[in-house]
Backbone as CSV, one residue per row, in Angstrom:
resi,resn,N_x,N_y,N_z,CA_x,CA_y,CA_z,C_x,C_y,C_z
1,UNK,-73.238,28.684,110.933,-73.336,27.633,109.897,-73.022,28.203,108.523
2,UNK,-73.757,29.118,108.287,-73.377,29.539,106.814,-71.482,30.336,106.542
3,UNK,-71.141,30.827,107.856,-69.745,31.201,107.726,-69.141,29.912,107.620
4,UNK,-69.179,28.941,107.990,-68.973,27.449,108.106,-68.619,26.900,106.310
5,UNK,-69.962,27.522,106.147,-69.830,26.747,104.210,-69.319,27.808,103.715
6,UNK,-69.252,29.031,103.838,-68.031,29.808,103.109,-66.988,29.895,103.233
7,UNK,-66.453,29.410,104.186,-65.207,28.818,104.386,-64.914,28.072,103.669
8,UNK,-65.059,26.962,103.909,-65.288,25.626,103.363,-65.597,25.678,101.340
9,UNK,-66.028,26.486,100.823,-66.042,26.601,98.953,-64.827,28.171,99.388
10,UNK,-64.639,28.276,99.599,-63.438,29.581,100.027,-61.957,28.435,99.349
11,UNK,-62.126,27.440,100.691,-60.976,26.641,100.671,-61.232,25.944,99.802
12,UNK,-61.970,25.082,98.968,-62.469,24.597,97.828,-61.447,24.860,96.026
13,UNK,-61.744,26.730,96.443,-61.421,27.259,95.475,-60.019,27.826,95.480
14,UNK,-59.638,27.812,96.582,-58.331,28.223,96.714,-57.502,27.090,96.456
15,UNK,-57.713,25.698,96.667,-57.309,24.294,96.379,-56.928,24.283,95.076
16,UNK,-58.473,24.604,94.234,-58.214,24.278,92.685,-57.028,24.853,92.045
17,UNK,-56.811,26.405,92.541,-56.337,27.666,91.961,-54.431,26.938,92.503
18,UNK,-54.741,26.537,93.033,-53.023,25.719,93.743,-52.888,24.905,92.450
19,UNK,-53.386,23.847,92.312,-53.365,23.114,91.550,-53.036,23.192,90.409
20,UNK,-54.061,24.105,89.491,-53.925,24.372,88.860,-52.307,25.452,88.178
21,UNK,-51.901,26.485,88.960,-51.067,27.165,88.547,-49.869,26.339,89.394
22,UNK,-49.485,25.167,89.810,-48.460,24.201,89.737,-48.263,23.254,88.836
23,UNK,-49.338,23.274,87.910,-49.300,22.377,86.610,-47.735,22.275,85.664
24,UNK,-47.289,21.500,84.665,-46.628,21.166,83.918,-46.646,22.738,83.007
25,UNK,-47.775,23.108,82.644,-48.033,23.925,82.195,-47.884,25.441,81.647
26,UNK,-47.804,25.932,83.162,-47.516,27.158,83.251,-48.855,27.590,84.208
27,UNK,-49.243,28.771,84.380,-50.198,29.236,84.917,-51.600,29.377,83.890
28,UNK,-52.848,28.988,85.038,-54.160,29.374,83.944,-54.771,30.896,84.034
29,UNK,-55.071,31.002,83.447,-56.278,32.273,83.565,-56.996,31.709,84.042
30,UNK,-57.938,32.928,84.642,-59.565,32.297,84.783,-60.280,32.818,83.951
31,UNK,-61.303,31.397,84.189,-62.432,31.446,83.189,-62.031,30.530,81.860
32,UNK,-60.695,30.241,81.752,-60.271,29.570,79.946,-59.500,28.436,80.884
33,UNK,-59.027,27.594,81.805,-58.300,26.723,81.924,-58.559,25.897,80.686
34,UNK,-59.413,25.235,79.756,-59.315,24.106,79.343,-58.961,24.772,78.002
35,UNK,-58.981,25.843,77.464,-58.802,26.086,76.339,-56.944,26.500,76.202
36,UNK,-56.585,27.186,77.298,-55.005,27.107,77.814,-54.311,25.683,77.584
37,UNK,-54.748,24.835,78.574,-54.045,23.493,78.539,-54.196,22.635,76.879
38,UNK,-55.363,22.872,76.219,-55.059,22.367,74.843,-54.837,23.285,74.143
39,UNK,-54.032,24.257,73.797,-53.345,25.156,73.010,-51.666,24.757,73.542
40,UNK,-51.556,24.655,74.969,-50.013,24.343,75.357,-50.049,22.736,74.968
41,UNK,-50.897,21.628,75.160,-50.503,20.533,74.401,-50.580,20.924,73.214
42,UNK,-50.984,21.362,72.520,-51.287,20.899,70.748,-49.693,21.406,70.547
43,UNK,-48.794,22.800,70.939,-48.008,23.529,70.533,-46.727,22.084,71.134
44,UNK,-46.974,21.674,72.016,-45.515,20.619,72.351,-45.800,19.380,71.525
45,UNK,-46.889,19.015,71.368,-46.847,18.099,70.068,-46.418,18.564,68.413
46,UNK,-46.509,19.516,68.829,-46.158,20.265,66.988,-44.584,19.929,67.071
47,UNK,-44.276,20.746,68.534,-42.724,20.750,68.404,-41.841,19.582,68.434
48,UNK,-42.505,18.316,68.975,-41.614,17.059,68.578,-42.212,16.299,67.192
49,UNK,-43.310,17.119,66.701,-43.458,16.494,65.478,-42.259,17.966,64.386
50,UNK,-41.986,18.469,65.188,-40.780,19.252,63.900,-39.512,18.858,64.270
51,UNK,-38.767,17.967,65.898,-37.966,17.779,65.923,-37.900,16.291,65.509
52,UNK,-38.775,15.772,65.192,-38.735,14.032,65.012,-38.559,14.522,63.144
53,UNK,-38.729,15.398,62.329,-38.232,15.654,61.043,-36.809,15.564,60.846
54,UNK,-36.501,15.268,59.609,-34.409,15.337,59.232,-34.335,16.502,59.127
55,UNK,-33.133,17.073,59.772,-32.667,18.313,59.484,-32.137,18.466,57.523
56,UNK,-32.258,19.382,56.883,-32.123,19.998,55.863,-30.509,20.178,55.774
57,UNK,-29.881,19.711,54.631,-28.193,20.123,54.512,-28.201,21.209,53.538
58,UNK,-29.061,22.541,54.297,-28.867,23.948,53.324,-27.045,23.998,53.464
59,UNK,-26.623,23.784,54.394,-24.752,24.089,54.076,-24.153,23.432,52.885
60,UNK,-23.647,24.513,52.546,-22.611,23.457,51.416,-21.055,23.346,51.615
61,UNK,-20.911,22.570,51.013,-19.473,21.533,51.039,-18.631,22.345,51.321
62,UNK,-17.872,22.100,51.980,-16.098,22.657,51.955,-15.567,22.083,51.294
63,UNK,-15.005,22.988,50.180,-14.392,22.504,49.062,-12.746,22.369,49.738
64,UNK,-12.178,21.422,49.227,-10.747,21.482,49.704,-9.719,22.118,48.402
65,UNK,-8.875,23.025,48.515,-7.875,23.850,47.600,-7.315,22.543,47.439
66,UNK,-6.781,22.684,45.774,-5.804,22.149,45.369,-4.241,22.219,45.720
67,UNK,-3.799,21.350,45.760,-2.253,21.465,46.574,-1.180,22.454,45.358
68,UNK,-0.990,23.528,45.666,-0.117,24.257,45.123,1.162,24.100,44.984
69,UNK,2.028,23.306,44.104,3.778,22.782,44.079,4.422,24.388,43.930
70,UNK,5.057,24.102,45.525,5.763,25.693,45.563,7.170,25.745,45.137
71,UNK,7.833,26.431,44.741,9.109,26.324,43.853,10.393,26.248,44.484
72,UNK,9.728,26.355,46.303,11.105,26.149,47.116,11.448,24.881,47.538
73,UNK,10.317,23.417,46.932,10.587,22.021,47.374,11.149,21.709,46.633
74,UNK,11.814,22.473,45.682,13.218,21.679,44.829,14.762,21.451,46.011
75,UNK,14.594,22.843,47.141,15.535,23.303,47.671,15.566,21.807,49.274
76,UNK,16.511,21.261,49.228,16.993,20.057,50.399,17.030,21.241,51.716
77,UNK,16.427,20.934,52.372,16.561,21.214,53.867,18.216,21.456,54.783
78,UNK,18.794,20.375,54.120,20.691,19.706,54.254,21.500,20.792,53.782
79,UNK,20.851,21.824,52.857,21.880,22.192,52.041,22.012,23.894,52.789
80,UNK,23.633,23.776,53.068,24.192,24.874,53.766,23.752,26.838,52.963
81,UNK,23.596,27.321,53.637,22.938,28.607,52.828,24.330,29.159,52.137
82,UNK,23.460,30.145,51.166,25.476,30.497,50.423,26.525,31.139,50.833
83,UNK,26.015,31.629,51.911,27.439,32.405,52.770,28.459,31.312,53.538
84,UNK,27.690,30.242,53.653,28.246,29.499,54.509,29.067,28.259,53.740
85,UNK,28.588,28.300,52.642,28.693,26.923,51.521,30.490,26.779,51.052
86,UNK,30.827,28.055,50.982,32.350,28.162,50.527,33.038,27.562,51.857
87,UNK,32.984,28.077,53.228,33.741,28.053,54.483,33.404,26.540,54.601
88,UNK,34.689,26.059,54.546,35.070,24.943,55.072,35.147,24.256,56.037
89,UNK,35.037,25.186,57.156,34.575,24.693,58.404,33.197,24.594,58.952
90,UNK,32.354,24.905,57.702,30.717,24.754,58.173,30.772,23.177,57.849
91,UNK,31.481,22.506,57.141,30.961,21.070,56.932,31.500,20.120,57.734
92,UNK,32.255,21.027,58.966,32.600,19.955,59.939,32.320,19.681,61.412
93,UNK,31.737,20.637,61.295,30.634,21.085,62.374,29.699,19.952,62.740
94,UNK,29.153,19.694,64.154,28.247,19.129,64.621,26.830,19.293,64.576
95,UNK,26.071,18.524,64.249,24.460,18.775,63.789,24.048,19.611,64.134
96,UNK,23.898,20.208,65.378,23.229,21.540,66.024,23.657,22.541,65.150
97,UNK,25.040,23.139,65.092,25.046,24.321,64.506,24.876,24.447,63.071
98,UNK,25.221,22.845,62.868,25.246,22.349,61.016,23.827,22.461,60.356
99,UNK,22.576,22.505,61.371,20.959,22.856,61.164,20.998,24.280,61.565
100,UNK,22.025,24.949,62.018,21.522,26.670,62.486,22.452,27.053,60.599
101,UNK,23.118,26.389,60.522,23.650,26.951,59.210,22.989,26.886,58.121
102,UNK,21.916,25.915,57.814,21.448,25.160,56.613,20.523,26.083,56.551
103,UNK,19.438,25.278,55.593,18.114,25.867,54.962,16.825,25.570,55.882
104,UNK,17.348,24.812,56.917,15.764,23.734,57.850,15.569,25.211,58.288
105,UNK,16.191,25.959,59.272,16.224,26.893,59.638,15.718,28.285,59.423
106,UNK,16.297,28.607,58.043,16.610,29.612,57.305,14.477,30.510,56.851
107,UNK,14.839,31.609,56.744,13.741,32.257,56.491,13.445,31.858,54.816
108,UNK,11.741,32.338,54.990,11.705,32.270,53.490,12.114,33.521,52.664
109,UNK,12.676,34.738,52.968,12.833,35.436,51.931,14.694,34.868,51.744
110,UNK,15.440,34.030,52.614,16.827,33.472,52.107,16.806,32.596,51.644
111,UNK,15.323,32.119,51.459,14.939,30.712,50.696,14.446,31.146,49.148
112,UNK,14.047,32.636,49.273,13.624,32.752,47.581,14.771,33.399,46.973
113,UNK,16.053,33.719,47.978,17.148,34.577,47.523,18.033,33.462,47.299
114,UNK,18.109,32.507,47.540,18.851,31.281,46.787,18.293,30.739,45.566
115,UNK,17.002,30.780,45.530,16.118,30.233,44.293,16.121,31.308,43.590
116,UNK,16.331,32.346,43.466,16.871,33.544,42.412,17.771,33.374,42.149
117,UNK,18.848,33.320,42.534,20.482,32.917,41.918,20.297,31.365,41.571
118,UNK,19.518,30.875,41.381,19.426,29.663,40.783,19.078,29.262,39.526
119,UNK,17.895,30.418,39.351,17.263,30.341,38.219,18.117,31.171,37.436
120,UNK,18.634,32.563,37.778,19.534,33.594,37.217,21.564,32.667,36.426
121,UNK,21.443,31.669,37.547,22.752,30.838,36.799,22.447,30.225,35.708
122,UNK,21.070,29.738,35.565,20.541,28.954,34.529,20.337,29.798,32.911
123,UNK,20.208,30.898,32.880,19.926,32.019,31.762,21.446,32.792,31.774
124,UNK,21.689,33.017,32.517,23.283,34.266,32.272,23.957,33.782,31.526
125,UNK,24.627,34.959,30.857,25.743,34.528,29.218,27.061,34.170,30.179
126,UNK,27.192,34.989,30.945,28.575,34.740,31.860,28.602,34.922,33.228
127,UNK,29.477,34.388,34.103,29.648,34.968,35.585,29.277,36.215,36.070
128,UNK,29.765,37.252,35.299,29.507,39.006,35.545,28.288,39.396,35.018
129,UNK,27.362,38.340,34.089,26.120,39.349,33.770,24.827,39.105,34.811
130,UNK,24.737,40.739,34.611,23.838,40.925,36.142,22.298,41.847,35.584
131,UNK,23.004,42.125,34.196,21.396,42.754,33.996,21.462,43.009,32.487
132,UNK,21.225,41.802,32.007,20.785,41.311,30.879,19.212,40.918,30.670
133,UNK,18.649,40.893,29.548,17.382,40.643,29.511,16.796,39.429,30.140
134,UNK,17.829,38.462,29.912,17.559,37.195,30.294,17.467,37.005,32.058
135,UNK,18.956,37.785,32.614,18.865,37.926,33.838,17.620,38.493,34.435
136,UNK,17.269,39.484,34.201,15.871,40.294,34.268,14.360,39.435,34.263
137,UNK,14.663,38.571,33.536,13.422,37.568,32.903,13.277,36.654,34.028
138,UNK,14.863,36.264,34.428,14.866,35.236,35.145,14.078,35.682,36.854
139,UNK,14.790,36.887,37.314,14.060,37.662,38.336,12.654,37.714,38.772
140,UNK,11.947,38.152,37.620,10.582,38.654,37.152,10.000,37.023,37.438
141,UNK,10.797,36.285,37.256,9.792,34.662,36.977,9.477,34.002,38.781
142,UNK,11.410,34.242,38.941,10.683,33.865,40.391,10.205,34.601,41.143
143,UNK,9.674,36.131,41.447,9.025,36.903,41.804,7.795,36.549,41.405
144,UNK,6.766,35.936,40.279,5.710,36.219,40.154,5.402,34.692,40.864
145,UNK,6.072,33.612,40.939,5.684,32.546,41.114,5.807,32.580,42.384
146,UNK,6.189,33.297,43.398,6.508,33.444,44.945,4.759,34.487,44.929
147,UNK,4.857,35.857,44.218,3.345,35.702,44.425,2.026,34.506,44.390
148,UNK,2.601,33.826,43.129,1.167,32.767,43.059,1.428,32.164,44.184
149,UNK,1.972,31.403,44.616,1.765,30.765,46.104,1.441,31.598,47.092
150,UNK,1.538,32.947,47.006,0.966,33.600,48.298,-0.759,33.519,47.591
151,UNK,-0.802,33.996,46.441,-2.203,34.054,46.393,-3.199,32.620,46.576
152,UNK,-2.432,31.689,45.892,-3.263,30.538,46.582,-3.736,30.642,48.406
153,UNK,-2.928,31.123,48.803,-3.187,30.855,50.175,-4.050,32.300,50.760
154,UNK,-4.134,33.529,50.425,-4.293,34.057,50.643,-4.932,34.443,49.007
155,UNK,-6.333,34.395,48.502,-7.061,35.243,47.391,-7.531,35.908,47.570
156,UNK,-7.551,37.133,48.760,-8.474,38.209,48.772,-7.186,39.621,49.050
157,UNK,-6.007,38.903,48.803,-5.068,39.891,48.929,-4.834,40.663,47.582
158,UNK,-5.591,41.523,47.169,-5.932,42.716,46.075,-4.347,43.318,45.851
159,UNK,-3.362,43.251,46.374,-2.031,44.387,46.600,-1.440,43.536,45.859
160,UNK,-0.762,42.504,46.262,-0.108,41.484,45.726,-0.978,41.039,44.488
161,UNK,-1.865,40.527,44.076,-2.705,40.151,43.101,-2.059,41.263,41.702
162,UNK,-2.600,42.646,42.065,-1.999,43.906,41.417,-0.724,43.549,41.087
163,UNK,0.593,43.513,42.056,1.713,43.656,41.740,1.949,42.059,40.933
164,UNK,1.575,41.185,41.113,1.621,39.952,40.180,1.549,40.278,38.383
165,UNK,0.379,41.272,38.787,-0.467,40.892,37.209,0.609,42.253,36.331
166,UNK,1.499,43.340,37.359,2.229,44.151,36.903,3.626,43.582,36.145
167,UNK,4.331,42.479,37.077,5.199,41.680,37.227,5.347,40.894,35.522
168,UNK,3.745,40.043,35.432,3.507,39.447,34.249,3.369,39.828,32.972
169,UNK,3.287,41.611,32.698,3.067,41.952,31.892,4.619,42.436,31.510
170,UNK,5.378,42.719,32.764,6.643,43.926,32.206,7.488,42.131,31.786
171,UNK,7.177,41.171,31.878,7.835,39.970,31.844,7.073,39.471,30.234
172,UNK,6.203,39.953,29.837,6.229,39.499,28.947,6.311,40.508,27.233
173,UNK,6.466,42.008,28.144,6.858,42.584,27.101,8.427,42.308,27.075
174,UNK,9.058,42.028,28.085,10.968,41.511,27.828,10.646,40.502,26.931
175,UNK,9.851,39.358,26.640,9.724,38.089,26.219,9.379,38.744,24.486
176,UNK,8.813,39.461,24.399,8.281,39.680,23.365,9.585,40.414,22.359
177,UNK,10.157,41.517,23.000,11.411,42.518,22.485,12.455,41.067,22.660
178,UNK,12.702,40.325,23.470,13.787,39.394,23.426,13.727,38.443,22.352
179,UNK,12.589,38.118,22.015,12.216,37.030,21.142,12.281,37.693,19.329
180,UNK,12.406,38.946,19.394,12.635,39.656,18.268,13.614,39.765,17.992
181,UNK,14.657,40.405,18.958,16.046,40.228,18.897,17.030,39.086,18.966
182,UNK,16.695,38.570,19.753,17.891,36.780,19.767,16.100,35.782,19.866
183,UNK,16.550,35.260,19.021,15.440,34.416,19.430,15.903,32.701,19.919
184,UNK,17.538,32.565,19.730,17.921,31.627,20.346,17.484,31.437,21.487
185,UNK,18.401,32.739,22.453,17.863,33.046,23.563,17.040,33.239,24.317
186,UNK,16.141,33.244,23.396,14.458,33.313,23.602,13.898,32.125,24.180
187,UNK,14.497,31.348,23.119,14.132,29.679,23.682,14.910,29.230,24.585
188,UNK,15.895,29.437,24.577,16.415,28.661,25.878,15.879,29.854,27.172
189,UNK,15.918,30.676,27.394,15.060,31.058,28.183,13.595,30.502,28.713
190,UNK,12.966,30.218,27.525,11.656,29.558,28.149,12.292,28.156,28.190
191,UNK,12.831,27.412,27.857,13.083,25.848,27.971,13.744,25.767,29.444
192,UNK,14.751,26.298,29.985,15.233,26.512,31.058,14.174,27.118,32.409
193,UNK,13.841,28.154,32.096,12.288,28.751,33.394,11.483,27.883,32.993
194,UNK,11.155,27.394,32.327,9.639,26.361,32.427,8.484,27.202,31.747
195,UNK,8.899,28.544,30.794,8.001,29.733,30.529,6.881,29.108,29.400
196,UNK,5.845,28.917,29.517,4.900,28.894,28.048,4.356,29.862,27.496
197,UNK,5.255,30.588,26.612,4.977,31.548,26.085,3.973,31.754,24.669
198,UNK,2.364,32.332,25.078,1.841,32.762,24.148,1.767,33.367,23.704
199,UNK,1.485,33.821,22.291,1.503,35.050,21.245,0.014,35.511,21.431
200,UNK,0.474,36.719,21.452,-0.828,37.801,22.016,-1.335,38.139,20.157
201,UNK,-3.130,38.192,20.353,-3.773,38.507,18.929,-2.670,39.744,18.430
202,UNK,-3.131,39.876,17.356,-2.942,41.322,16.938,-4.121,41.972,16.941
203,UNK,-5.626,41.753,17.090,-6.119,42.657,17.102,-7.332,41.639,18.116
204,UNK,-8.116,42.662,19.402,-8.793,42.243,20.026,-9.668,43.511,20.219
205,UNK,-10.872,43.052,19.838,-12.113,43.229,20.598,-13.309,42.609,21.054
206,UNK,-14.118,43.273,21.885,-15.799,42.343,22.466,-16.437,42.566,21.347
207,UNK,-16.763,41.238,20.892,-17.642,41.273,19.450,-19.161,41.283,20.212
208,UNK,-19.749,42.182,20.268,-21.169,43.139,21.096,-21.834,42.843,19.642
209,UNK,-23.415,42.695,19.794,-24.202,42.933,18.653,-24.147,44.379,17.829
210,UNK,-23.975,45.526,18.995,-23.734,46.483,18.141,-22.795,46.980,17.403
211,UNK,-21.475,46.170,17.653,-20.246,46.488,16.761,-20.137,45.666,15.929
212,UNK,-21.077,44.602,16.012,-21.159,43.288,14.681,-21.941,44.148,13.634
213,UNK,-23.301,44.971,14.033,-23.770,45.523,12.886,-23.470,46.565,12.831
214,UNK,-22.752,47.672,13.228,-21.992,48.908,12.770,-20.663,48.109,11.801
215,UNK,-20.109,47.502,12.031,-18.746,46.335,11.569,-19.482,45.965,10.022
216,UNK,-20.415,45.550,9.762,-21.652,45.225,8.641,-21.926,45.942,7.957
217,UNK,-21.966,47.401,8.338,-22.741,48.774,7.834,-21.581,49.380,7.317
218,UNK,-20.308,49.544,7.969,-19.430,50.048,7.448,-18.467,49.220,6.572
219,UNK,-18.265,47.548,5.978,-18.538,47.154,4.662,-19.290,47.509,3.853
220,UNK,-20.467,47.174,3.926,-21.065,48.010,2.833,-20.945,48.909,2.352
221,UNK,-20.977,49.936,3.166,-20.597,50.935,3.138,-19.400,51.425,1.613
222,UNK,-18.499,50.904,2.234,-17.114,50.711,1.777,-17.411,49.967,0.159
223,UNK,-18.025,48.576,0.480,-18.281,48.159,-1.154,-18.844,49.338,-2.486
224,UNK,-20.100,49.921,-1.182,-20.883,50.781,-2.292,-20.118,52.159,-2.819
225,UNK,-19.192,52.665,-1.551,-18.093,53.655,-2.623,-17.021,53.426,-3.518
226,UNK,-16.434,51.471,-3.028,-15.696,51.413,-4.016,-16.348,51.126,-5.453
227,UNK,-17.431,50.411,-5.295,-18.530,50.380,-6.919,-18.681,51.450,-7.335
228,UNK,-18.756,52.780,-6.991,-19.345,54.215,-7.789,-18.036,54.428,-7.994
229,UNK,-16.730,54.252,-7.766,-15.665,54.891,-7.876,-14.717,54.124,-9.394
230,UNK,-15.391,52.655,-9.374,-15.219,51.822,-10.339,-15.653,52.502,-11.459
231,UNK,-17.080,52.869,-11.657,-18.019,52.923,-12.327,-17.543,54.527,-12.952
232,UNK,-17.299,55.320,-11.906,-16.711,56.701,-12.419,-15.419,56.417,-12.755
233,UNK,-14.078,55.636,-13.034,-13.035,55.480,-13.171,-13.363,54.714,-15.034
234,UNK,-14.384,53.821,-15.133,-14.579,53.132,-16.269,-15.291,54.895,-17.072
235,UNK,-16.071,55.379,-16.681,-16.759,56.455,-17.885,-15.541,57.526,-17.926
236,UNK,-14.674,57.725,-16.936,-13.378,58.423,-17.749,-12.747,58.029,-18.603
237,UNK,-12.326,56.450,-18.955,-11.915,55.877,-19.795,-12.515,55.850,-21.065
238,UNK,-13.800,55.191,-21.121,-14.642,55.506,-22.332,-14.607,57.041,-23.111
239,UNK,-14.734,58.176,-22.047,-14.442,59.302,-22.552,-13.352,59.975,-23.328
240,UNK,-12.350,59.647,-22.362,-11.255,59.397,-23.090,-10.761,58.663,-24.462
241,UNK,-11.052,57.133,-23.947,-10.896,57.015,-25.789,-11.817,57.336,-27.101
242,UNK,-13.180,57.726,-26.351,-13.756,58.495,-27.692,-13.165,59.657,-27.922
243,UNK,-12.898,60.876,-27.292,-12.146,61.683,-27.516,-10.678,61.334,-28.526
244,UNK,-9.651,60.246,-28.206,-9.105,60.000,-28.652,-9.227,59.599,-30.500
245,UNK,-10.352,58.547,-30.792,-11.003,58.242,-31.490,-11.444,59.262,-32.423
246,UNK,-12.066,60.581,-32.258,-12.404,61.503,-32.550,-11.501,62.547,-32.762
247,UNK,-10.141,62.169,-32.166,-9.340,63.802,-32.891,-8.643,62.928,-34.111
248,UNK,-8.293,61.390,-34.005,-7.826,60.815,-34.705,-8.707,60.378,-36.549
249,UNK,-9.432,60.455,-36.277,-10.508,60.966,-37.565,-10.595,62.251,-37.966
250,UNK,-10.710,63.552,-37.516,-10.221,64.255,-37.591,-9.265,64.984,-38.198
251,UNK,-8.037,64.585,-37.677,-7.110,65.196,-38.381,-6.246,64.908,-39.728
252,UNK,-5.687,65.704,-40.179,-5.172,65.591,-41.421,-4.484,64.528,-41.365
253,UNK,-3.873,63.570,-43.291,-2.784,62.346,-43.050,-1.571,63.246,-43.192
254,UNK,-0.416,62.790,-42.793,1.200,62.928,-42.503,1.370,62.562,-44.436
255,UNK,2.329,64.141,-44.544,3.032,63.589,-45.955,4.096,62.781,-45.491
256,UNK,3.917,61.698,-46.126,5.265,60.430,-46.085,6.215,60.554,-47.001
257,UNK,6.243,61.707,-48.353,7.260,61.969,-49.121,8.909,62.019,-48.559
258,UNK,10.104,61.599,-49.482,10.805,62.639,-49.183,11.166,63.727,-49.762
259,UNK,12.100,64.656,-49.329,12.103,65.537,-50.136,13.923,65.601,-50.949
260,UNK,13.788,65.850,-52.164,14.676,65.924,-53.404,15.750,66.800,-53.334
């Protein structure tokens, strides 16, 4: 009988222990089931009370780039490249090869080598000049503007950026020596490239608090030696004409006679 009832709370307890660690739950310890099961509810109610919240827009915007006007959409797609432009038999040609001849085709460095002799016809004094200031100017312009469109598209390219800002300077010391010498040419140079040419200070620095009052100190400065230098320039004078004053009292009068 008594092996009977230990059996029997044996199987009892082995029941619960089923039960229990098939729960929703997870498994209990013993001894804490009820303190387990309300720690795992309270934590799944937290979590649909943080997913029933609006998500936060910490991201920010994608800004969209401004559309960059590149200097080769002046150039028609139609228009035969220049080797081909003289030969007379490129314009009678059938579409297929008449698009292997053109510009649709064509790379971009034969696309900036036509837009160089374009801009270069627009500045040259004559047919044969090939390296004139102006020609030079003209070079330098579409070179830097073939960089700015790369840098729009690409701003973390440091190499090119460099050779741009090299480009702009040797282009505007030509602008500067050209504009001294012909200054006709000067202008039609910028009226023709599209150039807006500004005049650089003559004198630049970072106005810093400490070069505003060293800049302050050394006026003064300057006032207070030119005042003592005043002041010693006036008591030479005074000296002087008392001296003067004094030999002129002094000395004997001039006989004004003549003589017989």
């Amino acid at each position: 009988m008594l092996l009977k009832n230990t059996l029997k709370s044996a199987a009892a307890v082995l029941r619960t222990w089923t039960a229990f660690s098939g729960s929703p739950y997870g498994s209990v310890t013993a001894g804490r089931p009820h303190t387990h099961l309300l720690t795992r509810s309270h934590s799944v109610r937290s979590h649909e009370n943080f997913t029933s919240q609006s998500v936060r827009q910490y991201a920010q915007a994608v800004r969209k780039k401004q559309e960059f006007r590149s200097q080769l959409q002046d150039l028609s797609p139609s228009m035969l490249k220049p080797e081909y432009a003289s030969v007379p038999l490129a314009h009678t040609v059938d579409d297929v090869v008449k698009k292997l001849l053109s510009l649709e085709l064509a790379s971009h460095s034969e696309k900036l080598h036509l837009k160089r002799k374009q801009l270069v016809a627009k500045v040259q004094r004559d047919e044969n000049d090939h390296s004139s200031p102006e020609v030079k100017i003209a070079i330098l312009t579409a070179q830097i503007r073939n960089f700015q469109e790369h840098l729009h598209k690409h701003p973390k390219d440091k190499a090119n950026k460099r050779w741009m800002l090299m480009s702009i300077d040797q282009r505007n010391k030509m602008l500067k020596v050209l504009r001294r010498t012909h200054y006709d040419a000067f202008e039609k140079v910028c009226q023709e490239l599209g150039i807006s040419y500004t005049f650089p200070p003559e004198y630049y620095r970072r106005a810093t608090r400490r070069w505003l009052a060293k800049k302050a100190l050394c006026i003064k400065v300057f006032k207070e030696v030119q005042k003592q230098k005043a002041e010693q320039r006036n008591k030479i004078k005074q000296s002087l004409s008392q001296e003067k004053t004094e030999t002129s009292s002094t000395s004997p009068p001039d006989d004004q006679g003549t003589a017989v």
